[in-house]
N, C-alpha and C positions, 0 to 999 in steps of 0.2 A: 384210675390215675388222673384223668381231668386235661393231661398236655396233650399234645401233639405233635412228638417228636421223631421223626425217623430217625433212622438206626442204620448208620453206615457202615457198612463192612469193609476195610481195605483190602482185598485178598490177592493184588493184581503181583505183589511181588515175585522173584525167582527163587527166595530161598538159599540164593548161592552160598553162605556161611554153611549154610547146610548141606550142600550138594545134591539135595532132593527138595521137592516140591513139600515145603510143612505142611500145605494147605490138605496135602492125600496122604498125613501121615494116620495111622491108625492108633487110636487113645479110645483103649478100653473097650475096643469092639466097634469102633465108632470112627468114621472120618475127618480128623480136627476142624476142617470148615462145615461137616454136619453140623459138629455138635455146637461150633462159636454159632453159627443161623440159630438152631433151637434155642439156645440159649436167649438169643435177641429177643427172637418170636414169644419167647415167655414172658419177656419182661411187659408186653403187650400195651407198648409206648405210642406205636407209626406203625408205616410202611417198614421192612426191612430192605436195604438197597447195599447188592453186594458189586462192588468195583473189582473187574476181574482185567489182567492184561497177560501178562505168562502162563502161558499152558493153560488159558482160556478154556477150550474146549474141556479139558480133561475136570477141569475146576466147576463148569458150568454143567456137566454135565453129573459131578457129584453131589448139585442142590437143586436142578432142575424141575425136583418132583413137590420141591419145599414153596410155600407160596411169597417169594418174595420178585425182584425186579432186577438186571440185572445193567450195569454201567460198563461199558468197552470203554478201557485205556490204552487206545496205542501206543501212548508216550510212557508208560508204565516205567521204561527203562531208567527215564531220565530222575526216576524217584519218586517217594511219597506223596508228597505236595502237588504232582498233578494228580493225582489219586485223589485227595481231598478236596484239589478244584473241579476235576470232571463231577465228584460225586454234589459239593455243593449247586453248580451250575445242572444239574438233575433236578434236586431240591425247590430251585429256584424257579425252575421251568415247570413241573410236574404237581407241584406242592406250597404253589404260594402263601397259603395259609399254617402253613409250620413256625411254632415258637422256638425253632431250635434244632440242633440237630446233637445226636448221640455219633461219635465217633469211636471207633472200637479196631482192631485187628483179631488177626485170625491166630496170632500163637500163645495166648495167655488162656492154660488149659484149665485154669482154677477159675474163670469167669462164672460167674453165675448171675442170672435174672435177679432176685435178692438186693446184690451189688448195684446192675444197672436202676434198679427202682431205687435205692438209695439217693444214686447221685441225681435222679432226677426232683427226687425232695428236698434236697439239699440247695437249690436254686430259687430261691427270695431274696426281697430285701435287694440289698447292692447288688447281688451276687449277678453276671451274665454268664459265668464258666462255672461249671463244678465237674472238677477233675479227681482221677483217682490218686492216693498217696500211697507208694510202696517203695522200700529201698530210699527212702530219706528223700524220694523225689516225685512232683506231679508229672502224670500221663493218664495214657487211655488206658481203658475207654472214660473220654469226656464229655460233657454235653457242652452246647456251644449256644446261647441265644441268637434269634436272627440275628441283634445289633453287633454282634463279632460276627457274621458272613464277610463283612468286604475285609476286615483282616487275612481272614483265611485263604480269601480269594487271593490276598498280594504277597501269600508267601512263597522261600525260593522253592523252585521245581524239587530239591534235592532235601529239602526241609520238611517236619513233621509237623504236628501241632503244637508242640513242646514249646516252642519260640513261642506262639499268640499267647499260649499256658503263663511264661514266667515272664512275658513284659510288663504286666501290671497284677501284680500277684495279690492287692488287697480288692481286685474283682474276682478273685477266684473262692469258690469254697473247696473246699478239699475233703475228699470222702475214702478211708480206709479202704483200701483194699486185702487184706491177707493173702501173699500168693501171691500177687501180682505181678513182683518182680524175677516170679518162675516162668520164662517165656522160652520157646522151644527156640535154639539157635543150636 
């Protein structure tokens, strides 16, 4: 593939819409944060880097054996957005030579590697974002050029990528997803 893009997991959430932990829900014989990891690991971009904060132990201890790196959020509570700053300030610290970063969650059970190589070819030219399109809307998983880091960095605690996604929508490419918009809630 030629980048060098880590591949961030947000896993840190509660779940509470759900009243169970999506991340230990079982899909197809398989532990949904297994299989969103595999899935990463295939797409054989980076490092995988999973940001965990709620029911940490039980989360970390379902990919412990998988080779990837693992980000503590204690502020998990306050929402998304410190998830994506703990994980970029990772990034930043660990991996200064990354052209980017791949952003992803753990409840979109139709992800495939395929997908994540997609949006990573999808990124020339103007483009610094190539975000997925499903449900008439962009999301993750995204890739992010370094030069959108200090965006990502100043959004609010309780906010997703979605914001940096649709501020300037003629740097984004946008890359089909099918399924995408099937996400376990």
């Amino acid at each position: 593939m030629g980048r060098n893009i880590p591949l961030l997991l947000l896993a840190a959430g509660s779940s509470s819409r759900m009243g169970q932990s999506k991340q230990l829900l079982n899909v197809n014989g398989e532990l949904l944060i297994q299989k969103t990891v595999k899935t990463l690991l295939r797409s054989e971009m980076g490092p995988v880097i999973v940001v965990l904060g709620s029911e940490e132990q039980k989360h970390e201890a379902a990919i412990q054996i998988l080779p990837i790196e693992i980000v503590s959020n204690p502020s998990w509570q306050r929402g998304m957005g410190t998830s994506i700053k703990k994980g970029i300030q990772y990034i930043d610290k660990h991996y200064p030579e990354a052209e980017g970063v791949l952003i992803s969650v753990c409840d979109q059970p139709h992800l495939t590697s395929e997908h994540l190589v997609k949006l990573a070819s999808a990124l020339r030219g103007e483009f610094s974002i190539s975000a997925s399109l499903y449900g008439g809307n962009t999301g993750v998983p995204s890739i992010f050029l370094k030069n959108v880091f200090a965006e990502l960095l100043k959004i609010e605690d309780a906010d997703g990528a979605r914001k940096v996604i649709s501020r300037t929508p003629e740097r984004v490419a946008q890359v089909a997803f099918p399924g995408g918009d099937i996400d376990l809630d």
